[in-house]
MARZA-736462 format. One record per residue (C-alpha): y, z negated, x negated; residue in one letter. Coordinates in steps of 0.001 Angstrom, whole numbers, plus 524288, in hexadecimal, padded with zeros to 5 digits. Example, Ala and Ser with C-alpha at 12.3 -4.5 7.8 and 13.67 -1.06 7.14 Angstrom:
7EE6C7E1887CFF4A7FBDC7E41C7CA9AS
END
This chain:
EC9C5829141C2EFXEBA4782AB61C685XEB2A081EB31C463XEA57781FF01BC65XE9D37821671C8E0XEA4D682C121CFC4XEA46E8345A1C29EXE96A5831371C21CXE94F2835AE1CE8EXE9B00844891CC0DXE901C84F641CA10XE8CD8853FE1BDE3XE8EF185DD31B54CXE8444868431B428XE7BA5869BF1A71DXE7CC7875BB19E34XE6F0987CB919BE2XE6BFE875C01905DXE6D368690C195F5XE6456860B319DC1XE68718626A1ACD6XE6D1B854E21B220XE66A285A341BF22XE58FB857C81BA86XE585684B121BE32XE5FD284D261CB48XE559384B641D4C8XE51FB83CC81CF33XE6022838F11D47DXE5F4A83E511E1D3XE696F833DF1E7C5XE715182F661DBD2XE7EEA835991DB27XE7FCA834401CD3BXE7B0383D3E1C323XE78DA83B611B44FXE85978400D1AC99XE83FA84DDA1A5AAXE84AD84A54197F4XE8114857D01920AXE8E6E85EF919075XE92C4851F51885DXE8989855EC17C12XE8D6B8639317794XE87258615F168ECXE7722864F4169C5XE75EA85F9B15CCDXE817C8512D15E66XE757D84883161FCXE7F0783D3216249XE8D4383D5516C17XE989D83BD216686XEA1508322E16BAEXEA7A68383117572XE9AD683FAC17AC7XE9627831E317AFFXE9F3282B3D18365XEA129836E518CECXE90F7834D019040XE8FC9825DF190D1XE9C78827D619A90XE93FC832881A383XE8879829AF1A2B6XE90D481D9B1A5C9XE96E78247E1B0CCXE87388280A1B776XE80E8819571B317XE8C7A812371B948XE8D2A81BC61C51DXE7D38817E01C811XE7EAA80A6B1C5B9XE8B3480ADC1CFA0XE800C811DA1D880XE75AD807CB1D6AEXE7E237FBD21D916XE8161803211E462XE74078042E1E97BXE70A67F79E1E4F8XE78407F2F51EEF9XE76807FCBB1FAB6XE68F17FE271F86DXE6056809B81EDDBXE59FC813481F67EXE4CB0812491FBF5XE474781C481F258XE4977814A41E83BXE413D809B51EAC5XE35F5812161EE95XE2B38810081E2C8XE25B681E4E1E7DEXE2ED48275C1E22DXE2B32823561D43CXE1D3382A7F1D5C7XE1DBA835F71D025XE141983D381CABEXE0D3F82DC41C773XDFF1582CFA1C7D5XDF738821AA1CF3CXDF13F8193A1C8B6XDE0CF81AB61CA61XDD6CD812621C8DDXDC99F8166E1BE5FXDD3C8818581B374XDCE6081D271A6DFXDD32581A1E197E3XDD8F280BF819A68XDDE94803BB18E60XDE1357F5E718B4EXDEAF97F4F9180CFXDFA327F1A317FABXE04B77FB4718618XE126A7FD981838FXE19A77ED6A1815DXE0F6F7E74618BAAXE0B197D95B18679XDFE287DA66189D1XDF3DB7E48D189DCXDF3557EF16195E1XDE9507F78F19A84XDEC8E8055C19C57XDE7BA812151A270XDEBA181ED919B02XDECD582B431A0B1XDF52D8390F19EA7XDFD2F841041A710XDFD52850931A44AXE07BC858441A3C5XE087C867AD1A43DXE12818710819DC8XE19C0879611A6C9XE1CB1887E91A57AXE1323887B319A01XE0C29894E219BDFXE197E89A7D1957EXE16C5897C41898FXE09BF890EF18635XE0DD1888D917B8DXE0CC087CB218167XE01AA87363186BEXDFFD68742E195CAXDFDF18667819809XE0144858FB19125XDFAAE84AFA1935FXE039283F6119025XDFBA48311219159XE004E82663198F2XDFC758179A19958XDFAB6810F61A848XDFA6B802131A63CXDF0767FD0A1AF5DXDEE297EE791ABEEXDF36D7E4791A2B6XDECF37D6D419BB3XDF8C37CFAC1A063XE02E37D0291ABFAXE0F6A7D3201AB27XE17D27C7BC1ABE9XE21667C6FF1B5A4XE2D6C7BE801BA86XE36347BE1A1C565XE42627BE8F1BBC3XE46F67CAE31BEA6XE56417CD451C2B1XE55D27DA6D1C9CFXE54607DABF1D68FXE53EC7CD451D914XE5AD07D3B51E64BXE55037DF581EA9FXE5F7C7E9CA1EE93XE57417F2361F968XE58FB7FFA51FDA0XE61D58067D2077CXE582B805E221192XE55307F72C210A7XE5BF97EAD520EA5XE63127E84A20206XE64E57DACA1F9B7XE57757D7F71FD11XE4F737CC891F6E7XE47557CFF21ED2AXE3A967D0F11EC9DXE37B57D98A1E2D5XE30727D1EF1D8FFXE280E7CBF71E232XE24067D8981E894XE20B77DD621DA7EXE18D87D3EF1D7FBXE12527D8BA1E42CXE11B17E5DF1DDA6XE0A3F7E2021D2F2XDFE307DD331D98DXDFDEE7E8B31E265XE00797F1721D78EXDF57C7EA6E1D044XDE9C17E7DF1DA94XDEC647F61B1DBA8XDE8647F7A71CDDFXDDDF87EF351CE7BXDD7077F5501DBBCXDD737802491D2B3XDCEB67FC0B1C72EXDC29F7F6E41CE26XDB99A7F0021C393XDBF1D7E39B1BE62XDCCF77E4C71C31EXDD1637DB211CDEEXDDCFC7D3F21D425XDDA677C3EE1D3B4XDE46F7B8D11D7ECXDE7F97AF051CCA8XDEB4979FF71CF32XDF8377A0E41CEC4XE000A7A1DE1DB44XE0D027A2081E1C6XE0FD3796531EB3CXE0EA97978D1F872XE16F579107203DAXE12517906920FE3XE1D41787BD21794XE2AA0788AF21628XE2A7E77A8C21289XE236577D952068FXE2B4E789C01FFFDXE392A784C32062DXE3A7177CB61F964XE2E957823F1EF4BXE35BE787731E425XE32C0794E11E421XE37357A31D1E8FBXE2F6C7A2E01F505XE29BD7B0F41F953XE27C67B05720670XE1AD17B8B020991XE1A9C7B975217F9XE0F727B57B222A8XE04487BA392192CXDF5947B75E2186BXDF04A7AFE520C11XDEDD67BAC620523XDFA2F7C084203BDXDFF3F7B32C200A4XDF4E07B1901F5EBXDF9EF7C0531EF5AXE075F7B9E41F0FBXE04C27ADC01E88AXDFEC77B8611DF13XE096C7C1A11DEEEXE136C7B6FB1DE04XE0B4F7ACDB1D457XE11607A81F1C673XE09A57AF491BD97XDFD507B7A01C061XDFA5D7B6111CFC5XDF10D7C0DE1CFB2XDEB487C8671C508XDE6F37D80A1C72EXDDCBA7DB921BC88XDD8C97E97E1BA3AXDCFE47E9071AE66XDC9B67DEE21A7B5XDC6A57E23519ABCXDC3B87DBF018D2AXDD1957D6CA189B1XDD3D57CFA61966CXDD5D37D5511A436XDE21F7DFC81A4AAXDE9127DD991B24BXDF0C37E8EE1BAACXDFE287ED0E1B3D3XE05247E68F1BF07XDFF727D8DF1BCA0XE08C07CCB51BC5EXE0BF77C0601B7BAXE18587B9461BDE0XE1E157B1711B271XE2A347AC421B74EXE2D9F79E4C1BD20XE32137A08A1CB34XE29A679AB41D4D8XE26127A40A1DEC2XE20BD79F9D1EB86XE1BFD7A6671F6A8XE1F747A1882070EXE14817A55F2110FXE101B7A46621DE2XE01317A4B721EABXDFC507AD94226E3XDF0297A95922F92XDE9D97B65323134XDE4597B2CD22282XDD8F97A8E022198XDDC0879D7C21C9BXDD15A79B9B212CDXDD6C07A84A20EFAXDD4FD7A5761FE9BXDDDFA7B3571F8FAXDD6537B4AE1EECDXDD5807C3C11ED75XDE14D7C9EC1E986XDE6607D4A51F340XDE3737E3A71F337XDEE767EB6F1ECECXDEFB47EF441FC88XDEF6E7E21F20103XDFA5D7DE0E1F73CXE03EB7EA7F1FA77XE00F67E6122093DXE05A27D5FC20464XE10947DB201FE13XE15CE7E4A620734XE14317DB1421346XE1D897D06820A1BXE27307DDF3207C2XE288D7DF3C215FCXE296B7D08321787XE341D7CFB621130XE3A097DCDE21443XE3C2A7DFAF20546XE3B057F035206DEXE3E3B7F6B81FBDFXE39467EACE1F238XE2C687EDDE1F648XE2CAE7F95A1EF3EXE345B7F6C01E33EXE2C757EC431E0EFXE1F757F5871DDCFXE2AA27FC021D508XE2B2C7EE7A1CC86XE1D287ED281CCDFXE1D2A7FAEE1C65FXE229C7F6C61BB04XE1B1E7EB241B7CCXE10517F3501AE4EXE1DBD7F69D1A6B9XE22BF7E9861A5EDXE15AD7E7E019EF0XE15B67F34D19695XE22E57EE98191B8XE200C7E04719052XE2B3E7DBAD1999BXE2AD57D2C01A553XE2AEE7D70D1B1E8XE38557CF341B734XE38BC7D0EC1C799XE438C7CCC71CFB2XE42827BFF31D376XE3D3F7BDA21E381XE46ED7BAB41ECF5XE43DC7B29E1F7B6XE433C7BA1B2054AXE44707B1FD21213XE3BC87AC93219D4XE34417B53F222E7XE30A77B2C82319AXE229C7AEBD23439XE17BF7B67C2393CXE1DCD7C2F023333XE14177CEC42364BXE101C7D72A22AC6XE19A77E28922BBEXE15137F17722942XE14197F60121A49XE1ECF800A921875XE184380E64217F9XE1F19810A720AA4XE19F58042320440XE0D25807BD208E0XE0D94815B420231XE12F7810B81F4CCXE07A3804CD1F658XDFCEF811731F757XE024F817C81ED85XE018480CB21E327XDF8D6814811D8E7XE05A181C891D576XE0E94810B61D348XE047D809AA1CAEBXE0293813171C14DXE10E4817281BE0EXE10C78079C1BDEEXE061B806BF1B2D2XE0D808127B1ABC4XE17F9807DB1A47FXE1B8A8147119B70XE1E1D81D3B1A7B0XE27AA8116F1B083XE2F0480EA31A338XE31D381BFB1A158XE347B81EA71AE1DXE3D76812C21AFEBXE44E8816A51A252XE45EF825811A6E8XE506581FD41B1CCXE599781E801A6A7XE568582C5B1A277XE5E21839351A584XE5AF2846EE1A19BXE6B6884B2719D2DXE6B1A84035192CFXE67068431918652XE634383B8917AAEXE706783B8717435XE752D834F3182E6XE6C99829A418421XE745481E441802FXE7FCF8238818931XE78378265619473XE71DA8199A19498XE7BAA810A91900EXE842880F5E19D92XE77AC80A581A5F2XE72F6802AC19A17XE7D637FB6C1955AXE87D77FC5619E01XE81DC7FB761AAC4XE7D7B7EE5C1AA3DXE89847EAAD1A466XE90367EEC41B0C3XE987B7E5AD1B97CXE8EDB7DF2E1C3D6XE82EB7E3DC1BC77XE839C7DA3E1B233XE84A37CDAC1B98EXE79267D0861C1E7XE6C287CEAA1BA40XE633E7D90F1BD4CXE6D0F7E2AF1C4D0XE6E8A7ECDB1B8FEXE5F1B7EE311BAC5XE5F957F09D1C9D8XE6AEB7FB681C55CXE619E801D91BE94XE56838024E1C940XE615E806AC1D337XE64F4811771C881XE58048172D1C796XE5741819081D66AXE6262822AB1D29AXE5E08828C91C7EEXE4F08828011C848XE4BDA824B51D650XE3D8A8290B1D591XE3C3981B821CCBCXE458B815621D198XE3CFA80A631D993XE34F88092B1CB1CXE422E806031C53DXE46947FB6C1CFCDXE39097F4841CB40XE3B787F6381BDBAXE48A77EE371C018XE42C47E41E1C87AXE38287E14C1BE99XE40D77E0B41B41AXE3D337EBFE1ABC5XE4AD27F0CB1AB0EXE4CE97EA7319B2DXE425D7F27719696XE46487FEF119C99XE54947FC83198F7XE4EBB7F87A18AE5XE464E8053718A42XE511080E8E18E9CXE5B71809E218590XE5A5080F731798AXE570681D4A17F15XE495281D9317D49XE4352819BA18A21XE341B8199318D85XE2F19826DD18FA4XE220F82BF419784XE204583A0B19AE9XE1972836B91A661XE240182FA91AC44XE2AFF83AFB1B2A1XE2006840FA1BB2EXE1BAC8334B1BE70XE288C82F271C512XE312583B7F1C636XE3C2C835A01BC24XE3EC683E151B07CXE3FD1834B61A47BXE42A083D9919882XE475F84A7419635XE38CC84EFB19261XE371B84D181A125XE40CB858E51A5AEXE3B01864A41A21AXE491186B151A020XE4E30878721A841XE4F90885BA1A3D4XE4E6988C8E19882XE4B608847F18A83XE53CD88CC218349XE627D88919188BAXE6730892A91920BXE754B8991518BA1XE71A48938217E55XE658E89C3617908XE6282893B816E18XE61B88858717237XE586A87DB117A50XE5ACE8720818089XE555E865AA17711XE4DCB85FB2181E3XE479A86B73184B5XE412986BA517574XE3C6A85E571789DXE3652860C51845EXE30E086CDD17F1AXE2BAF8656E1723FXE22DF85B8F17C73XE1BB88678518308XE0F39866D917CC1XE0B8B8722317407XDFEF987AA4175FDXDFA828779416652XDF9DC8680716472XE0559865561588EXE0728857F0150B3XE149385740156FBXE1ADE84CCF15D4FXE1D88852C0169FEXE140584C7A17373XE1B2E8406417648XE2A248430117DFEXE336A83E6117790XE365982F62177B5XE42368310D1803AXE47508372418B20XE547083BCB18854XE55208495418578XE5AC184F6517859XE678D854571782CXE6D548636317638XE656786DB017214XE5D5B872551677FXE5E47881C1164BAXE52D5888D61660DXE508A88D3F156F4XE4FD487ED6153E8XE439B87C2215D5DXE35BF87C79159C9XE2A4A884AD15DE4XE272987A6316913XE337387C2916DE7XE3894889C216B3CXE29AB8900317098XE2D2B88BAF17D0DXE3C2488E9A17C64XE3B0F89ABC185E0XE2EEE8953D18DE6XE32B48900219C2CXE34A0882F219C16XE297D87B41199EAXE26D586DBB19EBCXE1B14861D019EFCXE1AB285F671AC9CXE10858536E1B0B5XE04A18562F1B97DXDFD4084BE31BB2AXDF84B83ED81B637XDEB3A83C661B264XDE2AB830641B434XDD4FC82E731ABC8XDCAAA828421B385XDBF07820A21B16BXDB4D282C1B1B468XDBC2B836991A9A8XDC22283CD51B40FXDD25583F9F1B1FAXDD99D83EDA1BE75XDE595845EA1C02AXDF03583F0E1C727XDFB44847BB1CD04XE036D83AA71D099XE09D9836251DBCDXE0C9F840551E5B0XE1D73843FE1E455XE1F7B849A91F187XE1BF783B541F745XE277F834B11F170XE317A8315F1F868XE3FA483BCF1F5CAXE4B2D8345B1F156XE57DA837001FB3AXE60CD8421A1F524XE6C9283A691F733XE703782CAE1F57BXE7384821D71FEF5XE7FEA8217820804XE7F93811EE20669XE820B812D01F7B1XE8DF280FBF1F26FXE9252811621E3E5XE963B803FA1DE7DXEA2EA808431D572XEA99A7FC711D181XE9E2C7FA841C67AXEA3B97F7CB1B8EDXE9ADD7F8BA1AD15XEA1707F71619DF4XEA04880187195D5XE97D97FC8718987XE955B8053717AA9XE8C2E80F2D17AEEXE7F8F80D1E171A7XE7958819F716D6CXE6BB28133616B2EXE653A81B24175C9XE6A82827E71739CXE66AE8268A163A3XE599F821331668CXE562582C8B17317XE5C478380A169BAXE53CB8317015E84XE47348326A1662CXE4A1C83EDC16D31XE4CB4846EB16055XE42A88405015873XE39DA84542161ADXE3B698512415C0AXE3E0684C8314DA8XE31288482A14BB5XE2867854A2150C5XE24D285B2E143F9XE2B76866A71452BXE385A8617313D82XE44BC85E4914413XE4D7D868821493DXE591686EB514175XE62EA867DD14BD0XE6DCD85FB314687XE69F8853FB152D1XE5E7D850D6148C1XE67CE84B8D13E14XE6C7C8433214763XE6D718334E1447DXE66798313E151D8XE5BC28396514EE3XE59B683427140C1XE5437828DC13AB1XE5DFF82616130BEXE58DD825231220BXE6190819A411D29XE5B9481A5410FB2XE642082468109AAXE6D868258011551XE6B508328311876XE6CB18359C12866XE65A88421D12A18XE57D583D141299AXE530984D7712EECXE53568585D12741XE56A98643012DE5XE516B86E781243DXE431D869B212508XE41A3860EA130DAXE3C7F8550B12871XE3D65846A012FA4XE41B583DBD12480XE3997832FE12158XE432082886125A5XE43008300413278XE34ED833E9131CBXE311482376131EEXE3AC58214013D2CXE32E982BA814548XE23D28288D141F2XE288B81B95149AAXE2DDD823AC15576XE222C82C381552AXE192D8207C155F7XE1EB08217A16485XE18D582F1216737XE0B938292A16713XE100481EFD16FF4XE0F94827FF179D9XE028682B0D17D06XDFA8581F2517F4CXDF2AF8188E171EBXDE67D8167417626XDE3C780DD1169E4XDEB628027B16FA4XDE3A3801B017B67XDD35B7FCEF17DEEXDCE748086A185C5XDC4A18057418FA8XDBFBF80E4119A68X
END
């Protein structure tokens, strides 16, 4: 008898022509030998929203079969070593802007669940419709706002409490096991990432030292018995052991302010405050080339910093943690957006080191991503685009609405469940990083940061119920399609053999496409989540938005560019980081992997939460346009409906006339409130050129 992983491993099955192709996705899994189960010859029924019983257990076993087959993959690399790619921050830069300094239209106000108050850029990307001179009915071009967080009144506090990683696991190329320095060399991150910031600003921005201080040993008979983790910092000058008492300080050791205005001074998005009780010391050799009258009162250069940092890397021969470590530092401006603490793995002592150690040459590829800093700092200040981005791992184009809770239950309740996952704290996270190298490896070093920071709970929390964080300009920014509104579909709209049906995801992404004559319908906004809407509608059933373009070639928004407002008026348009630089992921996977099959994980009861609550949102979409609800019989369906328990009756649409009842009509004025929650309220902010 085949064991889960082997069937997981067999190709599959081709889609038919009204079905999303499993291929589409393909080239984001260059060296996994897994693919997503076909799930589209299970649901024969365009208008059975909900499986039956039997449709039900014959998908959670397909996706059970692919979830456990990836996590046997990822323990396997876990201990062999992830591939160099995958560690390489690079490959998330899409089409991602930098980050520029003279920034127009900034606002002080409160964003998303971040305790304090934030200061944000806004800008727009624009996006063009393809194929439009077919038909003319449509807009050319779209703008859809987006929020950059560029400073904060308070840091973001921090504590080395974190479980993952606490061992770093390497690559292939390097040693594995290795201590871990990740949190440390974060911390590092931060102040590069924010003198950076602060160089940009001019004016009143600056980077100052604060009182507080790590301790520093200079004999071995002093930190032989202080009670600390001891950092040893090499033969170094006084100034790099002054940044190193600021990095690794209790508390505020330095403070990077980039406006000062009338509530208080707002301090780069990267800003910290370590919270937690360890006592961190740093061990140093002074190094006589430095005066010694030499005061280290001026904080470093951004340049200076990367040059500190880099020189301890090499010390210490940590490779691939360099790197990662920018990847936590990334995610700190979401941490804030979301009100959570940043929770890093806790510093592991290295040994000793031999004295008079000569500064070693700066790796060519640390050096390139150092230049290129702009790009990483303002997908970093994006909170909305890294969420969605980091929630579109769990996404995949075959799955529909109706699908959710099936697809997602194996990795999300069972997984961690799993024999050998459970007993290690922080393992199931590191899973998940490993996992995205296999299905989303352009992210993947974003996603190892996310789990070393500890921002796993509040993606796990935000993917759940089906309705993950969506931004539309999340896809061109870092190459990972996170919704079904990102794939603009193949072939003809009306389904090939059929004559009279068109695929339902097709209407929806033909709804978004903006019209030539402005309407009062609620089409502007995507829908709220990704999955895609089951079946099929027929074509006599679709509106004038949709059946106008039902013989057009396939149109498509496509982004071009992003575009910055400056100081002077002038709009600058920024094509993004340049493609053709990143580095190409191998085509097959490593020889030194070995699948791990002696996993066992139990087998728990299926909850149909996420699958109500993505069908809910998906067809509501619709439901609330104006234009009355379609005469299909998935619209009397309890998951679409808000259930009037007044006078017990189920069917809360009626079909004849397209009128919402009230019951239903007060459960949707709530959901529309979202739709304005998309583009930026400038009411909530101070503006202030």
């Amino acid at each position: 008898m085949e064991s889960p992983i082997q069937l997981a491993l067999k190709p599959t099955l081709h889609p038919p022509p009204c079905t999303p192709p499993s291929s589409l996705l393909n080239e984001e899994r260059p060296y996994s030998a897994l693919g997503p189960p076909d799930l589209s010859l299970i649901l024969n029924d365009e208008d059975q929203l909900q499986p039956n019983l039997q449709q039900l257990e014959t998908v959670t076993e397909k996706c059970r079969e692919y979830w456990y087959g990836l996590t046997a993959m990822a323990m396997s690399q876990r201990h062999n070593g992830i591939l160099p790619a995958c560690v390489n921050p690079r490959n998330m830069l899409g089409r991602v802007p930098a980050i520029r300094k003279d920034l127009r239209s900034t606002y002080a106000g409160h964003l998303g669940s971040s305790p304090s108050r934030v200061l944000c850029v806004q800008a727009f990307s624009t996006w063009r419709v393809t194929d439009n001179t077919s038909c003319g009915l449509v807009k050319e071009e779209k703008k859809i706002p987006g929020l950059l967080q560029i400073g904060t009144r308070v840091p973001i506090p921090c504590t080395f409490g974190g479980d993952s990683f606490r061992r770093w696991v390497g690559t292939t190329c390097e040693e594995r096991d290795m201590p871990s320095y990740l949190g440390i060399l974060a911390l590092g991150w931060c102040y590069i990432l924010s003198a950076h910031l602060v160089e940009g600003q001019g004016g009143d921005a600056k980077m100052i030292y604060t009182s507080s201080k790590a301790t520093r040993y200079h004999r071995e008979t002093e930190y032989i018995r202080a009670p600390a983790t001891i950092v040893d910092i090499g033969e170094v000058g006084e100034d790099v052991a002054r940044w190193w008492t600021a990095i690794l300080a209790p508390g505020e050791g330095w403070k990077a302010i980039v406006s000062l205005r009338d509530d208080g001074a707002y301090l780069a998005p990267w800003s910290v405050s370590r919270e937690d009780t360890h006592c961190i010391g740093i061990k140093w050799r002074r190094n006589v080339s430095v005066p010694e009258d030499f005061t280290g009162s001026t904080p470093p250069s951004s340049r200076n910093a990367f040059e500190f940092l880099a020189q301890f890397s090499l010390l210490h021969n940590l490779g691939s943690q360099f790197l990662v470590a920018l990847a936590i530092a990334m995610t700190f401006p979401t941490h804030n957006y979301h009100g959570t603490v940043v929770r890093l793995p806790f510093p592991t002592e290295t040994r000793g080191q031999e004295e008079n150690t000569l500064p070693k040459s700066i790796i060519p590829e640390w050096i390139t991503v150092n230049e290129e800093l702009p790009f990483y700092m303002a997908l970093s200040c994006n909170a909305e685009v890294v969420m969605s981005s980091l929630c579109g791992m769990f996404w995949e184009a075959n799955v529909t609405c109706n699908l959710v809770s099936p697809w997602l239950h194996p990795i999300l309740n069972e997984v961690p469940e799993g024999k050998g996952i459970i007993e290690t704290p922080g393992l199931y996270y590191e899973i998940l990083a490993i996992i995205c190298g296999l299905r989303r490896p352009q992210i993947s070093a974003l996603f190892l940061g996310a789990a070393a920071s500890g921002l796993m709970p509040t993606i796990l929390r935000r993917i759940r119920r089906g309705r993950p964080p969506l931004d539309a300009n999340a896809f061109p920014w870092t190459g990972c399609p996170q919704s079904f509104m990102d794939i603009p579909g193949s072939g003809p709209y009306i389904c090939e053999g059929s004559g009279d049906e068109v695929r339902r995801a097709d209407v929806w992404r033909l709804l978004y496409l903006p019209p030539v004559v402005e309407d009062d319908l609620y089409y502007n906004s995507r829908p709220f989540t990704p999955w895609a809407p089951f079946g099929n509608s027929r074509v006599q059933n679709c509106v004038f938005r949709v059946a106008s373009h039902l013989h057009c070639t396939r149109h498509h928004l496509e982004y071009q560019h992003w575009n910055w407002e400056l100081m002077d008026g002038s709009t600058i348009e920024d094509q993004g980081f340049d493609k053709a630089t990143v580095q190409c992921f191998p085509e097959a996977g490593s020889s030194k992997i070995e699948l791990i099959t002696t996993m066992e994980f139990p087998k728990t009861q299926l909850n149909q939460e996420a699958s109500q609550e993505a069908s809910l949102d998906i067809f509501r979409w619709v439901m609330v346009n104006g234009e009355g609800v379609p005469p299909e019989e998935v619209y009397k369906d309890k998951w679409v409906q808000v259930e009037d328990d007044s006078d017990g009756e189920s069917d809360a649409v009626n079909d004849d006339n397209g009128v919402i009842s009230d019951e239903q009509q007060n459960g949707l004025e709530e959901w529309l409130g979202r739709v304005n929650e998309t583009v930026p309220d400038k009411s909530r902010f101070d503006n202030r050129h």
